[in-house]
Each structure stands twice: as C-alpha cells, then as structure tokens.
C-alpha positions in Angstrom: 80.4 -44.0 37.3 77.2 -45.5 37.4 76.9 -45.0 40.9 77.1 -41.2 40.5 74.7 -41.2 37.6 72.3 -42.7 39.5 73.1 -40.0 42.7 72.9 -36.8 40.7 69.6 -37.7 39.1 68.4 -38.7 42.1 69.2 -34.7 43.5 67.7 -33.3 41.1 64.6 -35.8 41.2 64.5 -35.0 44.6 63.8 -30.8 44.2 61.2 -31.2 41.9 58.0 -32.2 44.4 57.8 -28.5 45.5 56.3 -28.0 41.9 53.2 -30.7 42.5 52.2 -29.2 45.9 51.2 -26.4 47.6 53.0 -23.9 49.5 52.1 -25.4 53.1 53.2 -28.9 52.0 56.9 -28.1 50.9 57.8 -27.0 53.6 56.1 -29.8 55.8 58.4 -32.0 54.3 60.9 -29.6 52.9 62.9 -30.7 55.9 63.0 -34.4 55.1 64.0 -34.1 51.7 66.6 -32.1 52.8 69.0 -34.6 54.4 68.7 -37.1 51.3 69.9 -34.0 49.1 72.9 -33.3 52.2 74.0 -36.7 52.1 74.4 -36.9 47.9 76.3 -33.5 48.3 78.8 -34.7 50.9 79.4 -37.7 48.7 80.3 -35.5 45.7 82.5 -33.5 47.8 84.2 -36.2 48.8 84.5 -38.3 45.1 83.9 -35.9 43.0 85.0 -32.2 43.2 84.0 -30.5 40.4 80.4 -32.4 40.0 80.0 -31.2 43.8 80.6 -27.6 42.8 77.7 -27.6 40.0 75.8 -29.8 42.2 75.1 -27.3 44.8 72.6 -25.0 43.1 70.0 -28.1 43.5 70.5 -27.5 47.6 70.2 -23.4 46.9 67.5 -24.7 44.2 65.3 -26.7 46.4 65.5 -23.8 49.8 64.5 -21.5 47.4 61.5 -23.4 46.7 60.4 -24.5 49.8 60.9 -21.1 51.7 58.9 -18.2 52.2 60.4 -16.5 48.8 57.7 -18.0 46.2 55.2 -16.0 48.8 57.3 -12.6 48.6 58.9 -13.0 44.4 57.2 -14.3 41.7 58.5 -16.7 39.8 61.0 -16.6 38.2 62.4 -13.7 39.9 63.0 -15.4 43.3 65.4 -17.9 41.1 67.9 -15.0 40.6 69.0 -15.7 44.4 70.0 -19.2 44.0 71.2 -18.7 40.5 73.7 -15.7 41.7 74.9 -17.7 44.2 76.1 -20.4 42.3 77.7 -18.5 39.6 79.8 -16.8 42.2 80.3 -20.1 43.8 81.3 -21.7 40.4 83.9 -18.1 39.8 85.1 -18.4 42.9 85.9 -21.6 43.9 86.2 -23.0 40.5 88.7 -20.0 38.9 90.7 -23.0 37.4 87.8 -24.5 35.2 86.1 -22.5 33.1 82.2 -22.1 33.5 81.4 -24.0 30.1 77.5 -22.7 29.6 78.4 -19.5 30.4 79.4 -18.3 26.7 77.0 -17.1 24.1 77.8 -19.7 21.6 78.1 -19.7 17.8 76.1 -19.1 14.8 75.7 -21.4 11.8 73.1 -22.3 9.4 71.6 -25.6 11.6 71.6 -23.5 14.6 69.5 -20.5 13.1 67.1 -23.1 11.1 66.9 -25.1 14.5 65.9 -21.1 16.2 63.4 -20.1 13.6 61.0 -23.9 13.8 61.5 -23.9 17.3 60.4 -20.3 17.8 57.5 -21.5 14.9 56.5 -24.4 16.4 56.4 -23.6 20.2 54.2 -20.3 19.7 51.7 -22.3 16.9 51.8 -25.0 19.6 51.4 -22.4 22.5 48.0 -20.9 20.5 46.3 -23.7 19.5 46.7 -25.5 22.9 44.6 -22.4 24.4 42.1 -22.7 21.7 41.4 -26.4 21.2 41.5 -27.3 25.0 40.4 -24.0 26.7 42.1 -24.7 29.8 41.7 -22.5 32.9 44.2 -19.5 32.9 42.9 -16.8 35.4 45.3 -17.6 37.8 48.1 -16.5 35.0 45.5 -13.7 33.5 44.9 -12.5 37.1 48.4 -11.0 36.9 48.1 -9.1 33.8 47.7 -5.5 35.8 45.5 -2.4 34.6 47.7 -0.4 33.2 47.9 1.0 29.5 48.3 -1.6 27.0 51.8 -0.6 25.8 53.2 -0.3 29.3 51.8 -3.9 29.9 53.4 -5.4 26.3 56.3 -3.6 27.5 56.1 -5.9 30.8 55.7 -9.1 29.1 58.7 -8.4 27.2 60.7 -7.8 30.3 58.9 -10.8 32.0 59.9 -13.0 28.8 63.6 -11.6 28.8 63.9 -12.7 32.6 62.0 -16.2 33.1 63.5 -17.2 29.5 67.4 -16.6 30.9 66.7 -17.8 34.2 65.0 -21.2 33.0 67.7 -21.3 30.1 70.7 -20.5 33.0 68.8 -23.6 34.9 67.8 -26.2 32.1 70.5 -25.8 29.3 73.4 -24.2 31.9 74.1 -25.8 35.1 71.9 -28.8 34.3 73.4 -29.3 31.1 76.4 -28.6 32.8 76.0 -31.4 35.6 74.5 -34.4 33.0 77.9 -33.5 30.2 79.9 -34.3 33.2 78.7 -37.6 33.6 77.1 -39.0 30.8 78.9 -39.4 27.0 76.0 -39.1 25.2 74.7 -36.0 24.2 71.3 -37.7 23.2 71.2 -38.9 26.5 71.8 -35.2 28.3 69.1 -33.8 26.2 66.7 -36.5 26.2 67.0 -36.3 30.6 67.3 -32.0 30.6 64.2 -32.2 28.5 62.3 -34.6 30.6 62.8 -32.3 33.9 62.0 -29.4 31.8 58.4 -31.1 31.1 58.1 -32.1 34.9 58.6 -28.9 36.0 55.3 -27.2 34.0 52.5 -29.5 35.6 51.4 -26.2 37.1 53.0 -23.8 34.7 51.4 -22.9 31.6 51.1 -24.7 29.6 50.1 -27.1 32.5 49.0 -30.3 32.9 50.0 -33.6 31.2 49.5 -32.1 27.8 51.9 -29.0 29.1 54.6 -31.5 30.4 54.4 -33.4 27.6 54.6 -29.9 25.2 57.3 -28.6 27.6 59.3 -31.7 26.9 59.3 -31.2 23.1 60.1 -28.1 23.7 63.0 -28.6 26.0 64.1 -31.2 23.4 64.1 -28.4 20.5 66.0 -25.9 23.1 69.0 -28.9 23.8 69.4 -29.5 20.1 70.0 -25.8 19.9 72.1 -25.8 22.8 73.9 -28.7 21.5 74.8 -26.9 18.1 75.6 -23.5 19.4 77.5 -24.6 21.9 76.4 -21.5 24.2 73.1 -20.0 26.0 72.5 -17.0 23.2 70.3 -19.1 20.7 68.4 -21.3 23.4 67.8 -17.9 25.4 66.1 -16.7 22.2 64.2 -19.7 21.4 62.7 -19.6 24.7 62.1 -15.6 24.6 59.6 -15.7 21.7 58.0 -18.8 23.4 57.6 -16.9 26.5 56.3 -13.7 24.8 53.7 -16.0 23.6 52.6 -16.9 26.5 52.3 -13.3 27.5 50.4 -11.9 24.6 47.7 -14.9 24.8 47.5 -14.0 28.2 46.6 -10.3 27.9 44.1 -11.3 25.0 42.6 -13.3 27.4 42.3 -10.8 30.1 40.0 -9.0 27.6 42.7 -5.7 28.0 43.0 -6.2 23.5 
C-alpha cells in the first residue's frame, strides 16, 4: 500500500511542471514525462482497478496541458475536455461503484460556519494581498474586455461559476477521490489536496510564493468543507465568492469602475 501511495503521488507530481513553464517548454518535454505517467497507469491497471479508473484524468490532465488547447481556450475552459472525459469514463466503466464526489452534499451548522469564514477570509485575504504587495496583474487585467460594466460583472460571474466547479471537480472531486482511496487519514488527504492546490497558482493569481502559500490555506479551508459536507455544493460556493473576488479587483484595476 505504500508502494501505491508513493506511485499515485508521484502522477500527479508529475503533471504539475506544465504550470512553472512556458508554452514552448511543455511540450519539449511533454513527451518525456509522458512514459513515466504510462508506466504508473499500466501498473494500476494491473493491481489496482478502481485507483486506475480515477487515475486516468491525470494522463487526459497532463495532454491537456501540454497541447495546443491552453493557446486556443482559456483557462479553465480547456479543462472541461479532460474533465468530461473522465466522468463518462468513471459512468461507463465504473457503473458498479458509485462516483462518490459527485453528490452535492449536506448542510449543517459546521459546514455553513466553515462557508461563511472561508468566503470571509479568502476575499479579505484576496484584497489586501493586491494592496499591500501591489503585484503585477496586467496580464489578468488585460482580459477584462471593453464592454459595458454590467455586461462585464455579468462575465466574471460566469467566469467564477466555471473556473470554481472545474478547479473544485479537480481538487476536492477526482483528487480527493484518488488520495480517500489510499490513504485513512482524512487530515492527510486534505493536507496533500491542499498542497497541489497551492503548487498549481505560482502563475495564477494570486501568484507567486505568497499565492501558493495563500492558495494552500485556502485549499485547506475548501477540504475541511468538503470533508463535512460530504459533497461538491459547499466547496463550489466557497470557491465562487473567492473567484468573484478575483474578478471584481480585477476590473477595478483595469480602471473600467
């Protein structure tokens, strides 16, 4: 059991470069990395059946990445191919096991205190990292278009519906998914799906070491809810408001309010 710890970390260690270089460079070695992340695949298949079947969106995961689709979709929309493929992979094939993330979850009082100081603490945390370290956000203000400010409010709430579900589907779904199946201890699950989370946002906003570091609290607040719940609805939420954030800061920044 160790053994298989050890190899499914490992995969998904092994898609995260894409997210520390450039375009050009993932695919250079895109290649490379891809028999390592063959050869743990065929050894799931062959030990372990049902860790092989939620193992496989790290392959769809990783060609995502590495191909020409972050030049064509932005993120995260070019995730909603890999994603769809292994849900209907996991229906299919898996008809006798029951998809466990996918189920809203429940509502009780830790859950919706854990919601409301999560959604308080990530967007006080989201403001004041703009202010006090003024990092550099054109890249992400360059994409807030000229168009009336209601219709572009009304596209950051879309955007924040879609890359909060898709990250959520990712982090707290099929992640979460692959680390209950091996490890015992839920600490341990959201302790790792956290971590990831954070390595994930070197580039992403907020970015850097601080925004890994910020990104890992947050993906720490996000498992606790997903622990509790016991479903995607909450997390999803969490993460929405977070993402909305983002958005708003972004347009104030583009000087369009």
């Amino acid at each position: 059991m160790v053994f298989q710890k050890i190899l499914y970390i490992t995969l998904v260690g092994l898609t995260l470069p894409p997210f520390f270089f450039t375009h050009t460079t993932n695919r250079l070695y895109g290649l490379g990395l891809l028999i390592p992340i063959a050869g743990i695949l065929f050894y799931f298949f062959k030990k372990q059946r049902p860790l092989f079947l939620s193992s496989l969106f790290w392959l769809f995961f990783f060609l995502s990445l590495v191909s020409p689709l972050p030049s064509i979709l932005a993120w995260p929309f070019f995730l909603l191919i890999p994603a769809g493929i292994q849900i209907g992979i996991q229906i299919y094939f898996g008809r006798k096991e029951k998809i466990s993330w996918l189920q809203a979850g429940r509502s009780d009082r830790k859950t919706i205190i854990l919601v409301i100081a999560s959604v308080m603490i990530s967007c006080v945390a989201l403001v004041l990292w703009t202010i006090l370290l003024n990092p550099d956000l054109s890249r992400f203000a360059a994409r807030i278009t000229d168009h009336p400010v209601p219709l572009i409010i009304f596209g950051i709430f879309g955007f924040a519906i879609i890359n909060s579900g898709m990250e959520e589907i990712i982090f707290r779904g099929i992640l979460w998914d692959g680390l209950t199946r091996i490890f015992e201890s839920k600490k341990l699950v959201i302790i790792i799906q956290a971590l990831l989370f954070g390595i994930i946002h070197y580039q992403g906003f907020p970015k850097g070491v601080t925004g890994m570091g910020m990104a890992f609290i947050f993906g720490i607040m996000t498992g606790m809810i997903r622990h509790f719940s016991k479903g995607m609805m909450y997390p999803v939420l969490s993460h929405f408001f977070a993402d909305f954030t983002i958005g708003m800061i972004l347009l104030r920044i583009s000087g369009k309010i």
